[in-house]
C-alpha positions as CSV (number, residue, x, y, z in Angstrom):
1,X,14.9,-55.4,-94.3
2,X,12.2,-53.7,-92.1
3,X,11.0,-55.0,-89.3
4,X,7.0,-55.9,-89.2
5,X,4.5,-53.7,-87.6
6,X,3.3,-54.6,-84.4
7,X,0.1,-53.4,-83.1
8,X,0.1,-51.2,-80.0
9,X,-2.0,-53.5,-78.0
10,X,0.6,-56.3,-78.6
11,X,2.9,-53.4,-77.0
12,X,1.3,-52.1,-73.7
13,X,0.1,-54.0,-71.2
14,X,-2.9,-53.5,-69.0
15,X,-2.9,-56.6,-67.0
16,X,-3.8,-56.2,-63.2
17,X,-5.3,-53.2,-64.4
18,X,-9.3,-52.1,-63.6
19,X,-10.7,-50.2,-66.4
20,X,-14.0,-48.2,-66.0
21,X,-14.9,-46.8,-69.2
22,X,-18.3,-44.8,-69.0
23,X,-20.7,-44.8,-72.0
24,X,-19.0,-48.1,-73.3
25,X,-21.8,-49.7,-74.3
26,X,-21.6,-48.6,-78.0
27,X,-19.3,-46.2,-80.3
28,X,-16.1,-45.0,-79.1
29,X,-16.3,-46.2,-75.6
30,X,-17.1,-49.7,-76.7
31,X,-13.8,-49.5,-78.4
32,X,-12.1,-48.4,-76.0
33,X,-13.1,-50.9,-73.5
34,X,-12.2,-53.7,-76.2
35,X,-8.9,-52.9,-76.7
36,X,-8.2,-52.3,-72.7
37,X,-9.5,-56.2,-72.4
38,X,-6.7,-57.1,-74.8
39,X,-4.6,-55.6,-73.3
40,X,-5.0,-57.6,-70.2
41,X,-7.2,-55.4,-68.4
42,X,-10.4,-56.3,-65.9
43,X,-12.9,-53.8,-67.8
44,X,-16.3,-51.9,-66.8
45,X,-18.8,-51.3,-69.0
46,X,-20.7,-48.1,-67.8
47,X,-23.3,-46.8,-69.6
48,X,-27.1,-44.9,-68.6
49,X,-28.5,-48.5,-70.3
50,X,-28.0,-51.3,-68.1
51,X,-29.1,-53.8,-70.1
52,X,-26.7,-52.7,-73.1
53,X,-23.8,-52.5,-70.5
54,X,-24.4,-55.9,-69.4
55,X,-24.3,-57.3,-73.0
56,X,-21.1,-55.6,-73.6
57,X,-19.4,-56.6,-71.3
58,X,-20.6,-60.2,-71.6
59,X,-19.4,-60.3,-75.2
60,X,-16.1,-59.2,-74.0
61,X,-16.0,-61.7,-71.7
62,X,-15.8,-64.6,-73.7
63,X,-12.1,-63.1,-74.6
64,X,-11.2,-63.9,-71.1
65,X,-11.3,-61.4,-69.3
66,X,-12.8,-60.1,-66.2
67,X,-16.3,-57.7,-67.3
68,X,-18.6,-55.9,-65.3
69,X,-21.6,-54.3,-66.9
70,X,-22.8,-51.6,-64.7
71,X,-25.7,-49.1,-64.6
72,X,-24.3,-45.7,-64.9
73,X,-26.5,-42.0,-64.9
74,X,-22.9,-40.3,-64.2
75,X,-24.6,-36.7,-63.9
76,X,-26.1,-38.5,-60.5
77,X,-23.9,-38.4,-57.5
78,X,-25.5,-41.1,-55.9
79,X,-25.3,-42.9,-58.7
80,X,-21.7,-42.5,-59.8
81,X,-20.2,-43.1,-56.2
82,X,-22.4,-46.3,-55.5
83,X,-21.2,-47.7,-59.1
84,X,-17.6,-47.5,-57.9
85,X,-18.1,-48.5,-55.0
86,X,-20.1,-51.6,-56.1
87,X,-16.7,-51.9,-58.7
88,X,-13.9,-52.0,-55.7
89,X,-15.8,-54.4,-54.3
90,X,-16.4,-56.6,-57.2
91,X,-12.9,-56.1,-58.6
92,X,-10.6,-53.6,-56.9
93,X,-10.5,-50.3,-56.7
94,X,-10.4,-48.8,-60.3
95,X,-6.7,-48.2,-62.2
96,X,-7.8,-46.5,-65.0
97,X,-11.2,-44.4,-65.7
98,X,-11.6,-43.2,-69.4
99,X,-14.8,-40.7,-69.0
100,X,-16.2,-41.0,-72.4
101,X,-20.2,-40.6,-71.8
102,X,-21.4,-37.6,-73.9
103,X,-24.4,-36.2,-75.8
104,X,-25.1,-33.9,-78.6
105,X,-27.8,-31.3,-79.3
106,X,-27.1,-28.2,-81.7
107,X,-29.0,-25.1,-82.3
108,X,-28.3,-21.1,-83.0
109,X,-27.2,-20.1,-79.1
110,X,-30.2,-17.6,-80.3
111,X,-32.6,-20.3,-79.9
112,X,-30.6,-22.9,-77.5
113,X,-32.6,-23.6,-74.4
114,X,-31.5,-23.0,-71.4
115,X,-32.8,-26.9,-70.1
116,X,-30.7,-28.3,-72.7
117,X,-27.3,-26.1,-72.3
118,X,-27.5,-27.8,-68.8
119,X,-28.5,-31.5,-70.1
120,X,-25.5,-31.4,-72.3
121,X,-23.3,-29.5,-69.2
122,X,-24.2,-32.3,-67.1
123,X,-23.4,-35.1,-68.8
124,X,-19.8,-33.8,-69.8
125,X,-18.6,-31.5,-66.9
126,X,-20.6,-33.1,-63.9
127,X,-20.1,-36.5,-65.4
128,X,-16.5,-35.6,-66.1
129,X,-15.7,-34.3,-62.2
130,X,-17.8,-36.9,-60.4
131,X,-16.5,-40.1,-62.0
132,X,-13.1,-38.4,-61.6
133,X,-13.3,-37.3,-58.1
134,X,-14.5,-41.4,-57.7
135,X,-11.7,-42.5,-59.0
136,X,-9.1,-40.2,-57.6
137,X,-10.6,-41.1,-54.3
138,X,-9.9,-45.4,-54.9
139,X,-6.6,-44.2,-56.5
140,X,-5.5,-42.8,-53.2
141,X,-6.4,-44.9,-51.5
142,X,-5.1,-48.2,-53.0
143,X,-1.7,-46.2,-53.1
144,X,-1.4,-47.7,-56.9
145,X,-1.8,-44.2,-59.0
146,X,-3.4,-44.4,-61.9
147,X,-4.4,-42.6,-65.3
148,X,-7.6,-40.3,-65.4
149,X,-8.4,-40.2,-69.2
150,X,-11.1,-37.7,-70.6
151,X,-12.5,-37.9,-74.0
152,X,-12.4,-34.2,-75.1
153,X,-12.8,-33.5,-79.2
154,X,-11.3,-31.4,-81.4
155,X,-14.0,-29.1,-80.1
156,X,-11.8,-28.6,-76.8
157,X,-9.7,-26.9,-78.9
158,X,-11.6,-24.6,-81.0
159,X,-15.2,-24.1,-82.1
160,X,-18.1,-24.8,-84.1
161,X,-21.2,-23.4,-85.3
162,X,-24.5,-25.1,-83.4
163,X,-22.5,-26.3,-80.6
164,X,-22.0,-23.6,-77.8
165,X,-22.8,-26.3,-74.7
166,X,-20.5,-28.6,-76.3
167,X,-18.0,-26.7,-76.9
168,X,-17.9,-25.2,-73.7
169,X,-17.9,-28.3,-72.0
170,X,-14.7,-30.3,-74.0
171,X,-12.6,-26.5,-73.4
172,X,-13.9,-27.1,-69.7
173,X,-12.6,-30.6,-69.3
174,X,-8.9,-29.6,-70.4
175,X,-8.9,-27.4,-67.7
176,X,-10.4,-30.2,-65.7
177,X,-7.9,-32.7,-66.6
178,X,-4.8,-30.3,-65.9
179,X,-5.6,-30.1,-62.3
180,X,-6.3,-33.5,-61.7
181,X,-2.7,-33.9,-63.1
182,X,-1.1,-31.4,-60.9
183,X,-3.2,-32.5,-57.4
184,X,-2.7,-36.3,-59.0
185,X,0.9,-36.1,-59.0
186,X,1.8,-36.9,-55.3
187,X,-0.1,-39.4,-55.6
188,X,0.8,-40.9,-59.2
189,X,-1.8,-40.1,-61.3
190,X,-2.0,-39.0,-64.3
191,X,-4.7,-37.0,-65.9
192,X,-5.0,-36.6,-70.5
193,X,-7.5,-35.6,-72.5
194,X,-8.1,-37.0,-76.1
195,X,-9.2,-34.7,-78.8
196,X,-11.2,-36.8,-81.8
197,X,-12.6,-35.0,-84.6
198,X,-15.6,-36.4,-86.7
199,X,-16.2,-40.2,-85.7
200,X,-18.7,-42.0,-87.1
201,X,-20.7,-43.1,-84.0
202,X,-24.8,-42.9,-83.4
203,X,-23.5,-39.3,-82.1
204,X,-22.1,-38.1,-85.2
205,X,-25.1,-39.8,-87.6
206,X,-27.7,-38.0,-85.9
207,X,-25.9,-34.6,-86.2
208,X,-25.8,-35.0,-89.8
209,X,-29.5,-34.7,-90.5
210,X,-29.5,-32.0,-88.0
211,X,-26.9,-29.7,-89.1
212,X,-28.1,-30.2,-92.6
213,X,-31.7,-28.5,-91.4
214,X,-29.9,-26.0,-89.2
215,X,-27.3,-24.7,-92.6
216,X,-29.8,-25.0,-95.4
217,X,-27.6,-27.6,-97.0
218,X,-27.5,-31.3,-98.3
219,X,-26.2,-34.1,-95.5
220,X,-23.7,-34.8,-98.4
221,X,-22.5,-31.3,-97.9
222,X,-22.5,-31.4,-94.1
223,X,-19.9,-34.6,-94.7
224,X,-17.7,-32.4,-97.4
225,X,-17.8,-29.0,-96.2
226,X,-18.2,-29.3,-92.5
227,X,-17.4,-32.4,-90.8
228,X,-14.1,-33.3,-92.9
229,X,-13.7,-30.3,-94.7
230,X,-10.1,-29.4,-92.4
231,X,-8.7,-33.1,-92.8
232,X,-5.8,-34.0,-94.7
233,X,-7.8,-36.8,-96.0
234,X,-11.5,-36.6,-96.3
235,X,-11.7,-39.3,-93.9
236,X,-13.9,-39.4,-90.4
237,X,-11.7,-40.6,-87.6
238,X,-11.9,-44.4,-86.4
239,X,-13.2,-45.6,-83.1
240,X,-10.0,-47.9,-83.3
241,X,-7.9,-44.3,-83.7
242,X,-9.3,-43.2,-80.5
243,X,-9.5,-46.9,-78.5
244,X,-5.0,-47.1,-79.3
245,X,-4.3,-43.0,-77.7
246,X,-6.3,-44.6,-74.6
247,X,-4.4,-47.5,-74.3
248,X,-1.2,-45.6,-74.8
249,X,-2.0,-42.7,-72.2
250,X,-3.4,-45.8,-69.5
251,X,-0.4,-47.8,-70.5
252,X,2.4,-44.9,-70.5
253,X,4.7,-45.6,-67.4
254,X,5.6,-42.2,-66.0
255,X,4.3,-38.7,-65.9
256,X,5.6,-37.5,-69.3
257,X,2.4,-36.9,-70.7
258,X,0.4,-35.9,-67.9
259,X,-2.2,-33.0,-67.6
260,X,-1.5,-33.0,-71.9
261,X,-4.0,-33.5,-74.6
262,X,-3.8,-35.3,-78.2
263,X,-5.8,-34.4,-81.1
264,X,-7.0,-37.6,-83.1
265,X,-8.7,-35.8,-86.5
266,X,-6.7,-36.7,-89.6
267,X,-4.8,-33.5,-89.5
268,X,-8.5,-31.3,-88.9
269,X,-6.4,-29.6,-86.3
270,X,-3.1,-29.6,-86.1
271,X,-1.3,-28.1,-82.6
């Protein structure tokens, strides 16, 4: 007789963990933040919306655990070293930092403006090192290690019509989180990237439209032939897909995994 399934959460355990997840105020980081709270961690909801953060993070409260909603721009300095600042006092220093804050624009690189290439740099690469270098910094410090988690996309991996910024910037943050992990080590922490393909987030909906202007074809067709054309299935992946790798590269208990990546894209590509 097989044994039942148990859910990962029920699994790996977060507790006396602080969690800063950036952008969790809706979509994947949301997710993310969810399933850290159930698994017994103190969570931050960072996000460029305060008042968004702070409802987040009071709905996850009423699980029980310790929230903090928290007013993020993390492509500001300032902004990004008072935030966890303000959370070490608050809480602790942080544990575990998932940098998931992103944006989207698409365009021929012909017609791609300059302003926006570095909008969309910012908020991935400088939003990627500075909340890093933060919480490397507390890591240290506390002496407790901890696991540097960047959400990269299947994009960090290979490439995409429309999408030269963005792809740029998930290849950059591989190369980002591999020498974290190899300066983290002394230290013990740990530094992964996840790799999602097509989730169906605000992000992803307003792309549709957009790439349906931008290839002369239906947003039916952008679904088919573009977004899940390379999956196994035909099927976008799941915030919940994403929010379990987290928990399992914050969770994981030794350096195994470290400075490595996962792809999460129902087989869109396969490594």
């Amino acid at each position: 007789m097989s044994s039942p399934e148990v859910h990962a959460s029920a699994r790996l355990s977060l507790a006396g963990k602080v969690a800063l997840v950036t952008g969790a105020a809706s979509g994947i980081g949301k997710r993310v933040a969810e399933v850290f709270a159930d698994a017994g961690a103190s969570v931050v909801i960072a996000d460029l919306q305060p008042a968004s953060a702070q409802a987040t993070a009071a709905a996850i409260a009423k699980t029980g655990v310790t929230t903090l909603g928290l007013a993020m721009d993390v492509t500001d300095e300032h902004a990004v070293d008072t935030g966890f600042g303000q959370v070490e006092k608050q809480l602790g220093p942080v544990d575990i930092l998932v940098s998931n804050a992103g944006i989207q624009i698409v365009a021929p690189i012909e017609e791609f403006k300059f302003s926006d290439w570095r909008k969309l740099i910012a908020v991935h690469l400088d939003g990627g090192f500075l909340t890093s270098r933060a919480a490397v910094r507390q890591m240290i410090a506390s002496k407790r290690g901890g696991s540097i988690i960047f959400m990269g996309s299947v994009h960090s991996k290979e490439a995409s019509k429309l999408k030269s910024p963005y792809v740029a910037a998930k290849h950059g943050l591989e190369g980002l989180a591999k020498v974290i992990a190899k300066e983290g080590a002394a230290h013990n922490i740990r530094s992964n990237v996840i790799c999602p393909g097509f989730v169906r987030t605000p992000l992803v909906e307003k792309q549709i439209p957009e790439q349906a202007r931008e290839l002369g074809i239906s947003e039916d067709e952008v679904i088919r032939n573009v977004m899940l054309k390379d999956t196994v299935d035909a099927q976008f992946t799941t915030v919940d897909d994403v929010a379990q790798v987290a928990l399992t590269f914050a969770a994981w208990p030794s350096n195994a995994l470290t400075g490595q990546s996962l792809v999460v894209s129902h087989g869109w590509f396969m490594q």
